[in-house]
C-alpha positions as CSV (number, residue, x, y, z in Angstrom):
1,X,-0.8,-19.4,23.9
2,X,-0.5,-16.5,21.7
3,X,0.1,-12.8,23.0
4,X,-0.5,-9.3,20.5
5,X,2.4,-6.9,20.8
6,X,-0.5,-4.6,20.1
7,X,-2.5,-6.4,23.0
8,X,0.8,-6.0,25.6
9,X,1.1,-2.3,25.1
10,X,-2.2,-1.1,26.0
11,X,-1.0,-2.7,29.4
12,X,2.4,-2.4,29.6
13,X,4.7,1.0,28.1
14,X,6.6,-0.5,25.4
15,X,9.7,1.0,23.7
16,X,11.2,-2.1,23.1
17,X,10.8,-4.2,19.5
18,X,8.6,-7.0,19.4
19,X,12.1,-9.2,19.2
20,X,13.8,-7.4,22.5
21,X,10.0,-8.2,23.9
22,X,10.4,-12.2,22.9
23,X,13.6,-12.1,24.7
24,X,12.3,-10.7,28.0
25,X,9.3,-12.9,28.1
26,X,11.6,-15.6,27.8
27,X,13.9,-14.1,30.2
28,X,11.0,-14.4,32.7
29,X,10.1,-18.2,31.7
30,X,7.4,-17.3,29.2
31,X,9.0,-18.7,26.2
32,X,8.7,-17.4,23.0
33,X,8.9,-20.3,20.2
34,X,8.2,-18.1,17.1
35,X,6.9,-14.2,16.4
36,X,4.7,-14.0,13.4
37,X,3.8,-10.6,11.8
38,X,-0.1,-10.1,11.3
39,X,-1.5,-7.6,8.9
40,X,-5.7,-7.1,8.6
41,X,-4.9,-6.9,5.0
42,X,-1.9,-8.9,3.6
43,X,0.8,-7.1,2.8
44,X,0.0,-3.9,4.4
45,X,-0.6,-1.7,1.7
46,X,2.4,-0.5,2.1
47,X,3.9,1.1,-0.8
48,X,0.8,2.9,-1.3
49,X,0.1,6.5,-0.9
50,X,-2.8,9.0,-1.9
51,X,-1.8,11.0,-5.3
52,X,-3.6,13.9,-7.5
53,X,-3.9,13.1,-11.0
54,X,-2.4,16.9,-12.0
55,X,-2.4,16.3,-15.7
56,X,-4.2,13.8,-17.9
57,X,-3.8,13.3,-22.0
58,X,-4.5,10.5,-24.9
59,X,-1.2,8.2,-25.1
60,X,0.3,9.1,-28.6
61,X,0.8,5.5,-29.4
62,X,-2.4,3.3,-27.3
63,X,-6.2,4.3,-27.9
64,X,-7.0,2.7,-24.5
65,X,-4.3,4.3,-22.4
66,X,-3.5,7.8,-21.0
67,X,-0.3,9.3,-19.6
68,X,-0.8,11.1,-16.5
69,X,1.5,13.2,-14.5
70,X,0.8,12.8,-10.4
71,X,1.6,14.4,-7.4
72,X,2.5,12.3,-4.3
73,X,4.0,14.4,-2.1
74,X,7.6,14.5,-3.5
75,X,9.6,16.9,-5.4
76,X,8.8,15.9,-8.8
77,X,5.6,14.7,-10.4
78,X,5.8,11.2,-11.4
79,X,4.6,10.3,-14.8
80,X,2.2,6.9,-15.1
81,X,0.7,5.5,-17.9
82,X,-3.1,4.1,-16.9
83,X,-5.4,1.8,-18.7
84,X,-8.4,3.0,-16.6
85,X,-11.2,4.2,-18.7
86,X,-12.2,7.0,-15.5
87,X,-9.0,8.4,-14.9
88,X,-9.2,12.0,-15.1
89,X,-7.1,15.5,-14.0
90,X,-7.8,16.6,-10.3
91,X,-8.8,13.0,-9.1
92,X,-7.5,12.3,-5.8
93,X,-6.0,8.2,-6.3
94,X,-4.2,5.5,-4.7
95,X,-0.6,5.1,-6.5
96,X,1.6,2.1,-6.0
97,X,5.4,3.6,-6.0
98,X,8.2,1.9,-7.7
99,X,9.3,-0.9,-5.8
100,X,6.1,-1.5,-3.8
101,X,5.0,-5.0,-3.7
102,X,1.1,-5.6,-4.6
103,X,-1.3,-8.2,-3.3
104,X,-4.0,-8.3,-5.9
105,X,-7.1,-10.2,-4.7
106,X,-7.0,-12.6,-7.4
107,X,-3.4,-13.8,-8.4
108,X,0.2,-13.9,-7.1
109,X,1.9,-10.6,-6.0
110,X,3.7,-8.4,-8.4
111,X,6.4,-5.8,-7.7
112,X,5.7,-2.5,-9.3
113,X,8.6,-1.6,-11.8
114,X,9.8,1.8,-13.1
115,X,8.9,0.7,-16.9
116,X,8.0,2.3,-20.4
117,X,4.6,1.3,-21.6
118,X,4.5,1.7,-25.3
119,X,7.4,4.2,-25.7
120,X,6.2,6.3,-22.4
121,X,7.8,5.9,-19.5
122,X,5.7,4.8,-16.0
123,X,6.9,5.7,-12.8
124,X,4.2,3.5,-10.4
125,X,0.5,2.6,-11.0
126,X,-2.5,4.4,-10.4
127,X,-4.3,1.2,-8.4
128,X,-8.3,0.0,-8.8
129,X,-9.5,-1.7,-5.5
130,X,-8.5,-5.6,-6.4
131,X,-5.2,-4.8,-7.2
132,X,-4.3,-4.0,-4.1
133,X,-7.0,-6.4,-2.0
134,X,-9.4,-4.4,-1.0
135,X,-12.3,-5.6,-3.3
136,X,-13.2,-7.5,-6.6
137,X,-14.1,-4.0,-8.7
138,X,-11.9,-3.6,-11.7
139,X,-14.2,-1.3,-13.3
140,X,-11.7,1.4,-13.1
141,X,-9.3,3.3,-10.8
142,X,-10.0,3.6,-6.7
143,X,-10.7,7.5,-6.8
144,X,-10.6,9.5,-3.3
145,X,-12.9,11.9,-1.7
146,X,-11.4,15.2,-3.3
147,X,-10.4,16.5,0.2
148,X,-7.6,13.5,1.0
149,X,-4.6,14.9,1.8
150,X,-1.8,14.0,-1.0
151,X,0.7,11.8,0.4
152,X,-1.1,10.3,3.0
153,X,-0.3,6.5,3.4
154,X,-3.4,4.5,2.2
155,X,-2.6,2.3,5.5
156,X,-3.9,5.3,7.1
157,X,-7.0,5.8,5.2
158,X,-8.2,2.2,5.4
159,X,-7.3,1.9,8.7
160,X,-5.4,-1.4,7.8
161,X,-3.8,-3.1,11.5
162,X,-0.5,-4.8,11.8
163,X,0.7,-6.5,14.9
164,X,3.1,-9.2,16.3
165,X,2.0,-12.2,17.9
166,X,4.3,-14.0,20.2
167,X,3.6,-17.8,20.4
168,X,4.5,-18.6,24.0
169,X,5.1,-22.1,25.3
């Protein structure tokens, strides 16, 4: 039989993590053979946060590329480098910080990696909808409704679910 974490706390108040709750359903004689993490999206989209495209100019050295600089919340603007053809100043955007971990909708998953693209240096990625899972489109960037808060986790915004099942015996 399989229980939701998610499930067990609109019955029961829970302060305890889903592995102290395997050990007091086993405790009881409900045993837990295995916890498995469930995501409505693979992988989350964590990582991911809403960013403004502040500035937007030509990359000196590719005709199909443009260095951006973006806000996401933090003390510094980080500068991207994006081969979108509609990326533009003022956009609101879904960025992919350094270190994040993608799940494109076609293809394996790829870390995003503090890089220089053609002699400019990229701090994350300014994400279209397959790279991250949520469509096919690769027409050009995911851009935001204009009034989306900077910094907001894109978890939020597409209402992406994660849970823990237990697997009782």
């Amino acid at each position: 039989m399989k229980i939701s974490y998610n499930w067990l706390s609109q019955y029961i108040h829970l302060e305890e993590s889903p592995e102290e709750v395997a050990e007091l359903l086993t405790s009881i004689g409900l045993e837990v053979e295995g916890i498995e993490p469930f995501e409505s999206l693979k992988g989350g989209l964590k990582g991911l946060i809403v960013g403004e495209v502040m500035e937007k100019w030509q990359h000196p050295n590719a005709d199909r590329l443009s260095c951006t600089k973006v806000n996401v919340g933090g003390s510094e603007l980080l500068s991207i480098v994006c081969g979108a053809p509609n990326v533009a100043a003022g956009q609101k955007v879904i960025v992919a910080t350094v270190g994040t971990l993608l799940y494109p909708a076609a293809g394996e998953p790829f870390e995003i990696k503090k890089s220089k693209i053609r002699g400019e240096d990229s701090e994350g990625m300014i994400c279209a909808e397959d790279e991250i899972g949520l469509g096919q489109s690769h027409d050009g960037i995911l851009v935001l409704p204009a009034e989306t808060e900077v910094g907001t986790l894109a978890s939020k915004i597409f209402e992406i679910e994660s849970d823990v099942v237990f697997e009782i015996g």
